[in-house]
C-alpha positions as CSV (number, residue, x, y, z in Angstrom):
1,X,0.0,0.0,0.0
2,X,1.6,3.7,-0.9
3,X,2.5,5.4,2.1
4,X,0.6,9.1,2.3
5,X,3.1,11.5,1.7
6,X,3.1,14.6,4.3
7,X,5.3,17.9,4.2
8,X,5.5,19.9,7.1
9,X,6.2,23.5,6.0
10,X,7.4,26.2,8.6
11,X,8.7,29.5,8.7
12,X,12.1,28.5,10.7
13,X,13.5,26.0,12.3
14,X,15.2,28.1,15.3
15,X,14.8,27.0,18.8
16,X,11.2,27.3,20.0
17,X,7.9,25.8,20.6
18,X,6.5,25.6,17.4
19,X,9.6,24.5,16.0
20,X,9.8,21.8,18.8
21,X,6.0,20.9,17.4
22,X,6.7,20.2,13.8
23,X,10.0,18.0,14.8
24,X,7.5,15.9,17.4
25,X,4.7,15.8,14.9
26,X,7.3,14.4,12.1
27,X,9.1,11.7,14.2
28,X,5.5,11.0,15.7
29,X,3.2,9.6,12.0
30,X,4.0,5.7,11.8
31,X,6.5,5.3,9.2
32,X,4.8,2.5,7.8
33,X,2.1,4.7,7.0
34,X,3.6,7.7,6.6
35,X,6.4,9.5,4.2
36,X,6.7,12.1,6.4
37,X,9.8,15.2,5.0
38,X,10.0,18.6,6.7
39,X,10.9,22.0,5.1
40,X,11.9,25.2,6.5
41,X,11.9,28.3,4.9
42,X,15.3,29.8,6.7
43,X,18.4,28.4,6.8
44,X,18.2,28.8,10.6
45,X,18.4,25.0,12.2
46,X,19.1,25.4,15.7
47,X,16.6,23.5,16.9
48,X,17.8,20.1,15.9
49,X,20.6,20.7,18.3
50,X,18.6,20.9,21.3
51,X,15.4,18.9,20.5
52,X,16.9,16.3,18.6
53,X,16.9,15.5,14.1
54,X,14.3,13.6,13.0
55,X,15.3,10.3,10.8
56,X,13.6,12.2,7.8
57,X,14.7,14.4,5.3
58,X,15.2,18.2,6.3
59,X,15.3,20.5,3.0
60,X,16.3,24.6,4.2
61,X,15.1,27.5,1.9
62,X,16.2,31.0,2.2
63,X,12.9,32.1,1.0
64,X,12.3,33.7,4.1
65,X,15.6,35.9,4.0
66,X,14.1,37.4,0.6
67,X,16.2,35.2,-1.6
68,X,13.7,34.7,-5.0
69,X,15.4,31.6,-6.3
70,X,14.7,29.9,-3.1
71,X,11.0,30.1,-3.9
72,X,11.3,28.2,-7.1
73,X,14.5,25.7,-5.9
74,X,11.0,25.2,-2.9
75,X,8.3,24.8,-5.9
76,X,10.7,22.5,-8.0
77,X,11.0,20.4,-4.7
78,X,7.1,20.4,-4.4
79,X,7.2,19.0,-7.6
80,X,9.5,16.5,-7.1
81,X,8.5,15.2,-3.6
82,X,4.4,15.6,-4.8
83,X,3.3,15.6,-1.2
84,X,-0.7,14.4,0.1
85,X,-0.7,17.0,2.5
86,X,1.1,20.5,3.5
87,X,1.2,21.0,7.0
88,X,1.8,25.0,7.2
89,X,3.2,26.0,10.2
90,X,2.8,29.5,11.1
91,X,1.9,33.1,8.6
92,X,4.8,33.0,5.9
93,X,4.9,29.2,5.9
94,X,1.0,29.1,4.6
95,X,1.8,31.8,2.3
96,X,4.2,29.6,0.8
97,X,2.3,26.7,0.8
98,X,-0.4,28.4,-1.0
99,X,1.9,29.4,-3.8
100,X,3.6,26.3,-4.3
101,X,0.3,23.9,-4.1
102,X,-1.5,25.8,-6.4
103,X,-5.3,24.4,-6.9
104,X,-4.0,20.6,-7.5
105,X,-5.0,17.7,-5.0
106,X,-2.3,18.5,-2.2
107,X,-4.1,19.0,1.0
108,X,-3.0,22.2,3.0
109,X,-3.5,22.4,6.4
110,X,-2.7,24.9,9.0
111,X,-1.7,25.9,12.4
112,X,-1.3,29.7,13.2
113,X,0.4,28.7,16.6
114,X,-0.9,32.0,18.0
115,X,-4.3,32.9,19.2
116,X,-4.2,36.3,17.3
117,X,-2.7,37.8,13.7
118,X,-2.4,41.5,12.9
119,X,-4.5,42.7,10.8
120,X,-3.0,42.4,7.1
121,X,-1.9,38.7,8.2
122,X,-5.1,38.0,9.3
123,X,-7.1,39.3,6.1
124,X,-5.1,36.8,3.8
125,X,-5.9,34.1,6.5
126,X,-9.6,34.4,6.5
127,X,-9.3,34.9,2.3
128,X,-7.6,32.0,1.9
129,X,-9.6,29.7,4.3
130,X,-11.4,27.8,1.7
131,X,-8.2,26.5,0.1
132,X,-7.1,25.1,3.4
133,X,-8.9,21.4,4.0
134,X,-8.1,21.7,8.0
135,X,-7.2,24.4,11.0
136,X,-5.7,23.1,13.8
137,X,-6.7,24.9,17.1
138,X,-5.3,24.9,20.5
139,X,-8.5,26.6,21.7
140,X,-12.1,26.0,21.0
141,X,-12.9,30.0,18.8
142,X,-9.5,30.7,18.5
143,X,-9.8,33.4,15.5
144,X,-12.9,32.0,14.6
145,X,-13.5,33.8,11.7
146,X,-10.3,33.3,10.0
147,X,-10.4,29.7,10.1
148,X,-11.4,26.4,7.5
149,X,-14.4,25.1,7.8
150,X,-12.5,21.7,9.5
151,X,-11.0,23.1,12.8
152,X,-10.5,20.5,15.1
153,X,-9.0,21.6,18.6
154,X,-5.9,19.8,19.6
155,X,-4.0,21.2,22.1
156,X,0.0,20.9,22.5
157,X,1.1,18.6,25.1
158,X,4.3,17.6,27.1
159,X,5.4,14.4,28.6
160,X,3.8,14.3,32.4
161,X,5.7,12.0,34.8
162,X,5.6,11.8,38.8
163,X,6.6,15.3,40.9
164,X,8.4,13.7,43.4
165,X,9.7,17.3,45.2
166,X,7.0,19.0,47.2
167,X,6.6,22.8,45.9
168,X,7.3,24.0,49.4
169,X,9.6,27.4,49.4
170,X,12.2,25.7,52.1
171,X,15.3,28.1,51.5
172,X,15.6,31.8,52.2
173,X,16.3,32.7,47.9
174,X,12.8,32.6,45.8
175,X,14.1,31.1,42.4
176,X,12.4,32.1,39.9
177,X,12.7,31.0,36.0
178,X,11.4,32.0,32.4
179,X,11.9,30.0,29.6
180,X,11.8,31.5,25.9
181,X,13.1,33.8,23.0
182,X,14.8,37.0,24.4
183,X,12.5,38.5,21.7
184,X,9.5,41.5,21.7
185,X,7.1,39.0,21.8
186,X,8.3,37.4,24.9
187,X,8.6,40.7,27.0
188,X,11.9,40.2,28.1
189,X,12.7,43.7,29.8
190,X,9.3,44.3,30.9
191,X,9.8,41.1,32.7
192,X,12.9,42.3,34.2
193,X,11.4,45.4,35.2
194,X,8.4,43.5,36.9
195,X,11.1,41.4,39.0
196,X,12.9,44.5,40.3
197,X,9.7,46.4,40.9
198,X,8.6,43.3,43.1
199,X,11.8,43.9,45.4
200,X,11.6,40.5,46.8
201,X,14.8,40.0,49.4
202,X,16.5,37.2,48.1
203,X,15.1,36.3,44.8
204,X,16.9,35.1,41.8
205,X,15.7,35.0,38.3
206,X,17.3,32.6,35.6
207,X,16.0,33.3,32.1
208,X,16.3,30.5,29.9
209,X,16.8,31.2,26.0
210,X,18.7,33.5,23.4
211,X,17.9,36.5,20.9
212,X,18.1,40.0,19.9
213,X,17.6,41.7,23.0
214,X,19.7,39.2,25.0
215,X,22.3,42.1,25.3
216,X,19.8,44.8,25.8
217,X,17.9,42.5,29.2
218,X,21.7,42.5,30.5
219,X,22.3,45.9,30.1
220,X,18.9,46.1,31.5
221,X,19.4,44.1,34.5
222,X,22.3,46.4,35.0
223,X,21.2,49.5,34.6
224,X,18.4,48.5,37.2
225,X,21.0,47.0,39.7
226,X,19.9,43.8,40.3
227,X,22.4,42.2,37.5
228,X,23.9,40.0,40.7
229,X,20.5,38.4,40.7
230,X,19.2,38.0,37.0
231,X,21.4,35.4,35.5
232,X,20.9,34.4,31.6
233,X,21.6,31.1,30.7
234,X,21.4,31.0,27.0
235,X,19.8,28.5,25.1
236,X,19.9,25.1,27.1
237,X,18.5,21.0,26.1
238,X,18.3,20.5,29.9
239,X,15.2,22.7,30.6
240,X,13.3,19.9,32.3
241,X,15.7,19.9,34.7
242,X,16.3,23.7,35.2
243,X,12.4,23.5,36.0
244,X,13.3,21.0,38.8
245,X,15.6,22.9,40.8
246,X,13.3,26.5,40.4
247,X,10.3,27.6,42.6
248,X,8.1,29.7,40.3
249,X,8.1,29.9,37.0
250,X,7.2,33.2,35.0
251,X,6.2,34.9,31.5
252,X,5.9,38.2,30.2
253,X,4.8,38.0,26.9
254,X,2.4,39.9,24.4
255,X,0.9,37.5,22.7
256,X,1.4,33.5,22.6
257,X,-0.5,30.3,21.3
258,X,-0.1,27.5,24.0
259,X,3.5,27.5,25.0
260,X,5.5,24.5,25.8
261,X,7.7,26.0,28.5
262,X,4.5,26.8,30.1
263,X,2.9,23.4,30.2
264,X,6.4,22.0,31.0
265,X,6.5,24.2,33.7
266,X,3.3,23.0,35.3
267,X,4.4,19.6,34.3
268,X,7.0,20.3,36.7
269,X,4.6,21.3,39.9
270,X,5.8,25.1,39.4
271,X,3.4,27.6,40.5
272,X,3.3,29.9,37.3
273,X,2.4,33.9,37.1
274,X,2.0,34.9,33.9
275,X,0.6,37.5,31.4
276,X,-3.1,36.7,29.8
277,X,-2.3,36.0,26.5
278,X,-3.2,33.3,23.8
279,X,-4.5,30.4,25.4
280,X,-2.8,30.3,28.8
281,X,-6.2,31.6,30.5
282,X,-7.9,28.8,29.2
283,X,-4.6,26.4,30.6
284,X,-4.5,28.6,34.4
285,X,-7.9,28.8,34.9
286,X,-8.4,30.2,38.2
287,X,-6.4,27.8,40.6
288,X,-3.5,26.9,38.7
289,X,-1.5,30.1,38.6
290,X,-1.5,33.6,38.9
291,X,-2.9,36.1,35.7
């Protein structure tokens, strides 16, 4: 029997959640079933490092990076590899899938990963929602009207195992941890500022991940003179266990989807504060962390 042919499509493959979903979802389809190949539309692979490289193929594409050829070097691959489905991960991956599938009998799917688009993004979205055969939600109405008429909700998930170490503050220093992209999104400095502001005597904050405004939160940190107790880590592959040995774990940012660092978190037994964005409501509820 042929094996359905899948192509996941996303916009990067740095380290992140969504990036860390497309590698799960690829190693995950039963290769007996399943010709499962993955293509990223940066040259940008970082995540393989930390999360592991698929036994699949893994074709790059500048087209992200404005590089024209790349676009046709991705449709002549299309061509080539013919897939059932399209899995678009995130805005410029669907807009890339839509070019290169055309009207033929390639299945495109899609999953936003966010719980909002700006506007412009989010008109082409709702245009194009009739050439998509399925949405994948991690909330029930998440930008309803933007989505196919298929929309099934399936949530991300973590492995759960046994928290063996009660959540009981025994030590005089409040350790505190975020986990994410030292991007705008993720709120970095605001975060900072929040920590400071709290003036909690003998708290420490470790923030897990890189980016562009890695050397602006340390300057940051400095200028706010608590630099002694905000240490950055960079990116790390031993998160799980960074959650272990912290007592609360925070996030600052402006918008999200469902974030895995938030459900590992919890995962973990960590009490979590966080902003009210994307679907962590809906995950926090009103007794499992603060809003």
């Amino acid at each position: 029997m042929r094996r359905v042919k899948v192509l996941q499509v996303i916009t990067g493959l740095g380290v992140g959640g969504a990036e860390r979903v497309v590698l799960d979802l690829a190693r995950g389809l039963d290769p007996a079933e399943f010709e499962v190949e993955v293509a990223s539309l940066t040259n940008n692979t970082d995540a393989l490092a930390v999360y592991g490289r698929p036994d699949l193929p893994i074709h790059t594409f500048a087209v992200k990076d404005r590089d024209v050829r790349a676009l046709f070097r991705l449709s002549s691959y299309f061509g080539r590899f013919r897939p059932d489905v399209i899995h678009a991960h995130m805005f410029h991956a669907l807009v890339a899938s839509l070019a290169i599938a055309g009207l033929g009998r390639t299945r495109l799917v899609f999953t936003s990963h966010c719980t909002t688009l700006p506007a412009q993004r989010a008109a082409l979205v709702r245009l194009t929602r009739f050439r998509r055969a399925a949405d994948i939600l991690f909330i029930e109405d998440q930008h309803a009207a933007l989505n196919a008429r298929y929309a099934p909700v399936i949530p991300n998930g973590v492995p759960v195992g046994e928290v063996t170490r009660p959540r009981l503050l025994q030590e005089s220093t409040l350790r505190c941890i975020s986990v994410g992209r030292v991007t705008d999104q993720k709120d970095p400095l605001a975060l900072i500022s929040a920590f400071a502001g709290a003036a909690i005597e003998g708290a420490m904050l470790t923030m897990v991940g890189d980016g562009p405004l890695l050397g602006a939160a340390r300057q940051y940190a400095q200028d706010l003179g608590i630099a002694d107790r905000v240490e950055f880590l960079g990116v790390r592959d031993d998160v799980r266990e960074l959650l272990q040995s912290a007592d609360l774990f925070l996030m600052h940012s402006k918008y999200e989807g469902l974030p895995l660092a938030l459900l590992e978190a919890g995962a973990e037994g960590l009490p979590v504060i966080s902003t009210p964005v994307g679907a962590i409501p809906s995950v926090l509820g009103g007794d499992r962390g603060f809003l």
